[in-house]
N, C-alpha and C positions, 0 to 999 in steps of 0.2 A: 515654409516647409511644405512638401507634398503632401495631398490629401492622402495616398495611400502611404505615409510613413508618420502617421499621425505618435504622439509619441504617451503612451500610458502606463499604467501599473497593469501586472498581471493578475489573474484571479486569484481570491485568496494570499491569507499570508508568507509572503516569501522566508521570514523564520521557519515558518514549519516544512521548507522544503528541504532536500534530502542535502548534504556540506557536502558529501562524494559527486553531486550531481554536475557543481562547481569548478571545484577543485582537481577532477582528473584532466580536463578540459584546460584549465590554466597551465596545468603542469606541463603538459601536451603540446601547447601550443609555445609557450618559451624554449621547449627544450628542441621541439622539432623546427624552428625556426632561428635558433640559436642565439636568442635575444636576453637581453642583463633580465626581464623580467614581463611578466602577465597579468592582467586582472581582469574578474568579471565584476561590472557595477549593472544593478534594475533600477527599475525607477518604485519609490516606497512610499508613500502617502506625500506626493507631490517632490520627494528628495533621490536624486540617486544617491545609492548606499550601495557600500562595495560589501560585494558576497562571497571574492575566493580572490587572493594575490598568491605567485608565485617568484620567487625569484632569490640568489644567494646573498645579497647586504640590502634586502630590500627597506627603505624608507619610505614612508605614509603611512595612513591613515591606519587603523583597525580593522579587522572585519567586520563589519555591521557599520562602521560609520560613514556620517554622509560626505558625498564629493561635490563635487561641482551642482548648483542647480540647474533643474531640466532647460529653465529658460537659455543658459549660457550654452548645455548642450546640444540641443535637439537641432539647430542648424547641422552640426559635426556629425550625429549619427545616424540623422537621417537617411543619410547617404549608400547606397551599398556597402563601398568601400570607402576609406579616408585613411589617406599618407599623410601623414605630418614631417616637414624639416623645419627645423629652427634658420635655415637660410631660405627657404620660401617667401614669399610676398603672402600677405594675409594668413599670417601664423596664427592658431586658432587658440589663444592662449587661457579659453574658456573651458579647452578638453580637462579630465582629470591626468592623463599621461603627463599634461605640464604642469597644473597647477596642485597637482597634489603628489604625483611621482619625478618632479624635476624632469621629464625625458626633453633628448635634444630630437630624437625621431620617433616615431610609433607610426602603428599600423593599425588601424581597426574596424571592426565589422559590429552592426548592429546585430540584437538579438530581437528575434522578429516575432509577434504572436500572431496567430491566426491570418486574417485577411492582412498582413505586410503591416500591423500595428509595431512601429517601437516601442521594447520593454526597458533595453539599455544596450550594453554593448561587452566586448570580450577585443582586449586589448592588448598588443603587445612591443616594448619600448626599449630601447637603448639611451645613453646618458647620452652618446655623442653623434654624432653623421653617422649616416646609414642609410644605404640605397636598399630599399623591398621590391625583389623578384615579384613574379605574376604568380610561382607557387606559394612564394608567401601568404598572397591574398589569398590564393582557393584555399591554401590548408583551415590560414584564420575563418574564412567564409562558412568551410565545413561545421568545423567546430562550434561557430556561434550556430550556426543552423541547428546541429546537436542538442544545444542548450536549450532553446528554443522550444524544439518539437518536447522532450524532456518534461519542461515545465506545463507546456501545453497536452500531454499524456495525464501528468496525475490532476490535472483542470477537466480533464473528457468524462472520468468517475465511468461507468457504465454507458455512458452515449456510443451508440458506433460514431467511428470517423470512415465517412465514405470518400471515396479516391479517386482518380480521375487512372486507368491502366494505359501506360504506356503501352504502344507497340513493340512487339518484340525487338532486338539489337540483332544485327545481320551475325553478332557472333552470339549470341544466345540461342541455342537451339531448345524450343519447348518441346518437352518430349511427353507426349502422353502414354500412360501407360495402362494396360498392359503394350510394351514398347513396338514402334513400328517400324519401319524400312529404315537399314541403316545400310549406306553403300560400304560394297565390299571393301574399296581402298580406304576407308576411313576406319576398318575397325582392327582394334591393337589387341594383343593378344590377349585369350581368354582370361576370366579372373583365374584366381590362385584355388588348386582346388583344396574345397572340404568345406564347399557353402552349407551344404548339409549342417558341418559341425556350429558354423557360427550363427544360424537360426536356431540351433537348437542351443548352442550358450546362452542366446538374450532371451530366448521363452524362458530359462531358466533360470536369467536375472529377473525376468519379468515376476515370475510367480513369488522368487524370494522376497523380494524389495519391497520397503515396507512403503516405500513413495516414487512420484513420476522423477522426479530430480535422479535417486538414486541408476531408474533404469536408464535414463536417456548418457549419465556418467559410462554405465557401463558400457554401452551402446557404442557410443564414441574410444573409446578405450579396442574395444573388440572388432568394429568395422576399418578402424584404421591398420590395427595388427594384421587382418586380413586380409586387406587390400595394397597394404606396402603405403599409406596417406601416411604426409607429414602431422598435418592441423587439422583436428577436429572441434567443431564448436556448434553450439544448440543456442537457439533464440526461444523465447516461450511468445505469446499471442495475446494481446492487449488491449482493445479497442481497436483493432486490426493495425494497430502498430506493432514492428518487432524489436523486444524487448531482449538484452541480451542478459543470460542465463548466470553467466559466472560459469558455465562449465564446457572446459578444455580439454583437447588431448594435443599434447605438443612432446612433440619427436626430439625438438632440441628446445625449451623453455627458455635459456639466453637468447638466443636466437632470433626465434618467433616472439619476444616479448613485445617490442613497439608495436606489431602489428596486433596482436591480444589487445594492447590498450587502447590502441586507436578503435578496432573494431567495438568495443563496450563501450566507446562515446560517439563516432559518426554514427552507429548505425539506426539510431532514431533520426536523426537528420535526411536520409536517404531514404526514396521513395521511388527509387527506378535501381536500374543493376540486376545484376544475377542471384541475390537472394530476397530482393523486393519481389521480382519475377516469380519467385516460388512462392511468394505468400498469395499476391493479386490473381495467379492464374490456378492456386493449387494442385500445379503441377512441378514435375522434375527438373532441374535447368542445369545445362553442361557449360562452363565458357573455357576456351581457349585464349583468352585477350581479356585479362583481368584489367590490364591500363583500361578499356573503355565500357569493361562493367562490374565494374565495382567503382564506388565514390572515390574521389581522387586520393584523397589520405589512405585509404587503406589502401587503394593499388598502390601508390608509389612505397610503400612500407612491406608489401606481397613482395614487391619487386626485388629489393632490398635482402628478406629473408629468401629469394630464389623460388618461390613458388610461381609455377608455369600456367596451372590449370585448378578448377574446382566445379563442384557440383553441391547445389541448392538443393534438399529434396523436404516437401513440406510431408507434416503428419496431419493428420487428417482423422475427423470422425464424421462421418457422413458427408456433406460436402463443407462443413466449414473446415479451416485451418486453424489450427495448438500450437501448432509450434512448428520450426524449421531449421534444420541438422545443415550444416553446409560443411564440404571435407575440401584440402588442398592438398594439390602433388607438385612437383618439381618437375613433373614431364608433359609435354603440349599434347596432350592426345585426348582423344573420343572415348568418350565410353562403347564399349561394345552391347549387344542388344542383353546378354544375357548376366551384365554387372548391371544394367539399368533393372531387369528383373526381379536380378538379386535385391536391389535396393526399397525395388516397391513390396515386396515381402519383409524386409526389415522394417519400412515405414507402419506396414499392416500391420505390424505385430505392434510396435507401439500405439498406432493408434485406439489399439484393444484396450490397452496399459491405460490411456487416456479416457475413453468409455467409461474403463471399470472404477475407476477415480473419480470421476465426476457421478456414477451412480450412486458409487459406497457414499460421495460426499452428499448428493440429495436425500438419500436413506438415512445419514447421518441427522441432516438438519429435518426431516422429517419425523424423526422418533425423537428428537427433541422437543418439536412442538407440541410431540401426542405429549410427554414427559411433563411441557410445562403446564401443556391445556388441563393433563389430569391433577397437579398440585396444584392449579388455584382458582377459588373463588369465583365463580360465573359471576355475583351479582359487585361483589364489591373490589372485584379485582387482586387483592390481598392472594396469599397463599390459601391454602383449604385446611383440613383437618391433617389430610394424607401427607401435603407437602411441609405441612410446621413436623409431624410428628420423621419424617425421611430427613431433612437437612437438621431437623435442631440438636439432633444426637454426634451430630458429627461437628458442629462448631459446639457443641459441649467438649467434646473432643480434644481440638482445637485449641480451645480456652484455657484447658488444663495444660497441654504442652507446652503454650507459650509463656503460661505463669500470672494469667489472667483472671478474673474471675465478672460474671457474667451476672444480670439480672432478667428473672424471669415477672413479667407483668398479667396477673389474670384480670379481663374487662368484662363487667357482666351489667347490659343496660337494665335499669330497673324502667317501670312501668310498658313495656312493650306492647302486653296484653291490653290495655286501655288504650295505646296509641292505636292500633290494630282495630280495637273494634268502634270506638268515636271516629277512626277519618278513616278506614280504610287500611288495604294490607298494602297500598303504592305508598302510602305515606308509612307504613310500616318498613319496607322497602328502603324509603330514602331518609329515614334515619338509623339505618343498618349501614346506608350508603356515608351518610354523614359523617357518622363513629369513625368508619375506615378513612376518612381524609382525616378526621380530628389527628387521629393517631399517627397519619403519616405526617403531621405538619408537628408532632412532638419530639417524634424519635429520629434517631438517623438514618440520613438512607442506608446503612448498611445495616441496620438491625432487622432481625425477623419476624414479619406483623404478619399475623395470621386472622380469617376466622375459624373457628372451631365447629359452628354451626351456631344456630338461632341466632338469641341474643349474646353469643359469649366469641370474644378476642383474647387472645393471647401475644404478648412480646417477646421477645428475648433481646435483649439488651447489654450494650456492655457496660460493665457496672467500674467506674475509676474511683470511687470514694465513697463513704457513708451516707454524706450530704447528701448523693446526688438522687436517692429514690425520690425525698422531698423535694427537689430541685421539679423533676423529674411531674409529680405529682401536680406538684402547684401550674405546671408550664398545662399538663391536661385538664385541670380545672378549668383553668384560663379560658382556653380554646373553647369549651363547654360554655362560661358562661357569654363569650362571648358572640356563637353562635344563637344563644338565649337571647341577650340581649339586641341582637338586630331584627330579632320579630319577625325575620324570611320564612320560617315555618310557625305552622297553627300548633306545634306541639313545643315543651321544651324537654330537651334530652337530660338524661341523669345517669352516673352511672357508680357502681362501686366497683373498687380495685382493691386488689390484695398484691402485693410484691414480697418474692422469694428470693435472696441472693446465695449463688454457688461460689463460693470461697475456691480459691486454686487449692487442691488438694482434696477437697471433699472428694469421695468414695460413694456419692449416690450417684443415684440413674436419672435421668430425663423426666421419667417420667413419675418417679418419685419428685424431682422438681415442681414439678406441675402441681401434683397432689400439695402441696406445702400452701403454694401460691392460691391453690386454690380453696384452700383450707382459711389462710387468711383475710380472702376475699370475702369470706363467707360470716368471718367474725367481726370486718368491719361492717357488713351487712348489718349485722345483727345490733352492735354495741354503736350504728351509726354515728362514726366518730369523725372529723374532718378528712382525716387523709383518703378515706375512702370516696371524695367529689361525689357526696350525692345528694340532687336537688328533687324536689318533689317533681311527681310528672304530672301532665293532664289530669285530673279526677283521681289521684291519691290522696 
């Protein structure tokens, strides 16, 4: 096998990847190719395992189970491309096409990670003879290519992916803009008037909408009504991959539909063309000759729906790229200088939309931080006073709605005073710090551990049975003595508890809760009784 077609698993688990990610791609490729059936198999802790089949009386395996081993494979998909006939010489009867879908032909394309690694392959089969055209292989080529980039997108998480920019296509014209010299005989007649009104419709959309999706909808909806465009469609911006949006404007939706599907799965796979162009260079791009820019699948599918021409135009917030709008017309012509205008005033105004989004969203995430920084605890990490008394009233709340009833825990360390002045207030300190891990290793992580200040904790807990405060109790003794017990500190901890439980239906407050709890904690104190865990400290 080539060293660049070395054959591996991709990052991460491929359950957790998206089934649509799959499966539009299989479907696409049987149906566009007019074949009994399709599969995509990776390769999964040393097994390929099939991840999407398509096909009308399809027999094999399950989804998730495994096919052929890599050993038997990785000869077969190493390859670019591989045709299979069951009349060939050296029939490869180690593929899954034959030994797990009977096929008498197939056709298949590896699916490639990064540096030309094999992940697996995306396959497509007939029962009987069958000759595969050269568009068969580009479409399948595309397709796995799709998959591919795809998987390799949510593996990138926040890394850029840096690119290698093609040179322009002799039919691609980059147009910078504000727009420059466009020869007389190339320009078609002005737009349609009342640009005026359709910048002021998307400022409009822009202000109402409550999100960027909403505007860039309307957007496409309003510049194709305007312009007389069949197809509109928006990509958003990803690790500088283009990522398709889900949102369309189609003139005739029968029509334009193969070409809708195909463009939501090549267009990760493509990394040149007329809307790759507007991402890499950040500018405008017009094509007349969609056959040679645009990826093969979706041109021959443009072709199909009658679409002559289109224009790339990215959005923009300073000089990076968001996202990128691309429109189709049915007529071969140029933009003239002052639709190209028009359009960088449309991009403008989104890119504002995009700005004010990405502001509101840093504003957001930063008055959250001040939010959580002011609810908790500098030294012990827990909640503080502020943030037990702001959340506990409302999962009291909560508790009562859903028919639940809740237990509230007061902690009050004894001897602190002695610990403090025999070792010091660092050691006083870390067994403040102590208490707060004891307590998170008792309760559940979804219960609410606070401190209150000094020496006092408080829980709120969910309460499922009578049993369980003792439960509950005995489980924080434990922890307690068992910190005692390893002699890691020169002190030993001691503490008394009191516990209050709120019945569903109780009629008190919160903070009548507390008082209760803390009432009780205050009488095990005193009648220093077992449940109350308290051990002598240092010098008591």
């Amino acid at each position: 096998m080539p060293a660049t077609h070395r054959l591996c698993s991709p990052e991460g688990s491929p359950d957790a990847l998206c089934g649509d990610l799959f499966e539009r791609p299989t479907r696409l490729a049987a149906r566009l190719s007019r074949s009994a059936g399709a599969f995509v198999a990776l390769v999964d802790a040393g097994r390929l395992r099939l991840r999407s089949a398509s096909g009308p009386s399809l027999v094999g395996p399950a989804v998730g189970g495994a096919l052929s081993s890599p050993g038997e494979l990785g000869p077969v998909i190493a390859a670019l491309l591989k045709v299979g006939d069951t009349a060939a010489e050296g029939w490869p009867e180690g593929h899954p096409a034959v030994s797990d879908f009977k096929a008498g032909a197939f056709i298949s394309a590896p699916v490639l990670w990064g540096g030309g690694h094999t992940i697996g392959c995306l396959c497509v089969f007939d029962a009987g003879r069958r000759t595969w055209s050269r568009d068969d292989a580009d479409l399948l080529a595309e397709l796995a290519a799709s998959i591919g980039a795809s998987i390799e997108l949510q593996a990138l998480g926040r890394r850029r992916d840096v690119r290698d920019r093609d040179s322009a296509s002799d039919s691609v014209m980059r147009l910078k803009l504000p727009a420059g010299t466009v020869r007389p005989s190339e320009l078609p007649p002005e737009e349609p008037p009342g640009s005026g009104d359709l910048l002021r419709a998307i400022a409009v959309a822009s202000n109402e909408a409550t999100t960027r999706m909403q505007v860039l909808q309307s957007c496409l909806d309003r510049v194709c009504a305007h312009m007389g465009w069949l197809v509109g469609h928006a990509y958003l911006v990803s690790c500088n991959r283009l990522v398709p949006a889900s949102l369309w404007h189609l003139a005739d939706p029968t029509k334009h539909r193969l070409f809708r599907e195909a463009s939501e799965v090549a267009a990760l796979g493509s990394d040149r063309g007329l809307v790759a162009r507007a991402l890499n260079t950040g500018e405008a791009s017009w094509s007349t000759d969609l056959a040679s820019d645009l990826p093969y699948l979706r041109a021959t599918l443009a072709e199909r729906a009658g679409l002559r021409s289109g224009i790339a135009l990215p959005v923009r917030v300073r000089d990076e790229v968001l996202a990128v709008l691309e429109f189709y017309c049915e007529k071969a012509s140029q933009p003239s200088e002052r639709v190209l205008s028009l359009m960088a005033e449309v991009t403008a105004q989104l890119g504002r939309v995009f700005e004010r989004e990405r502001a509101r969203s840093m504003l957001e995430e930063h008055a959250e931080q001040v939010r959580a920084k002011a609810a908790t605890d500098e030294l012990t990490g827990l909640h503080n006073r502020r943030g037990f008394f702001e959340e506990g009233p409302e999962r009291l709340r909560l508790a009562n709605r859903d028919g639940r009833s809740v237990a509230l825990f007061f902690v009050d360390l004894n001897g602190m005073k002695l610990i403090n002045d025999q070792f010091g207030h660092e050691y006083g300190d870390r067994a403040l710090v102590d208490t707060a891990d004891l307590l998170r290793e008792t309760f559940r992580g979804g219960d609410l551990i606070a401190r209150l200040g000094g020496d006092e904790f408080a829980v709120l807990a969910s309460h499922e049975s009578p049993g369980e405060l003792k439960v509950l109790g005995a489980r924080l003794q434990g922890e307690i003595d068992a910190l005692n017990a390893s002699r890691r500190r020169p002190y030993r901890l001691s503490a008394s508890v009191g516990a209050a439980i709120y019945e569903h239906g109780d009629s008190g407050s919160f903070e009548e809760l507390i008082s209760r709890a803390d009432t009780l904690m205050y009488e095990q104190k005193r009648k220093s009784l077992s449940f109350r865990r308290t051990h002598r400290a240092v010098g008591a």
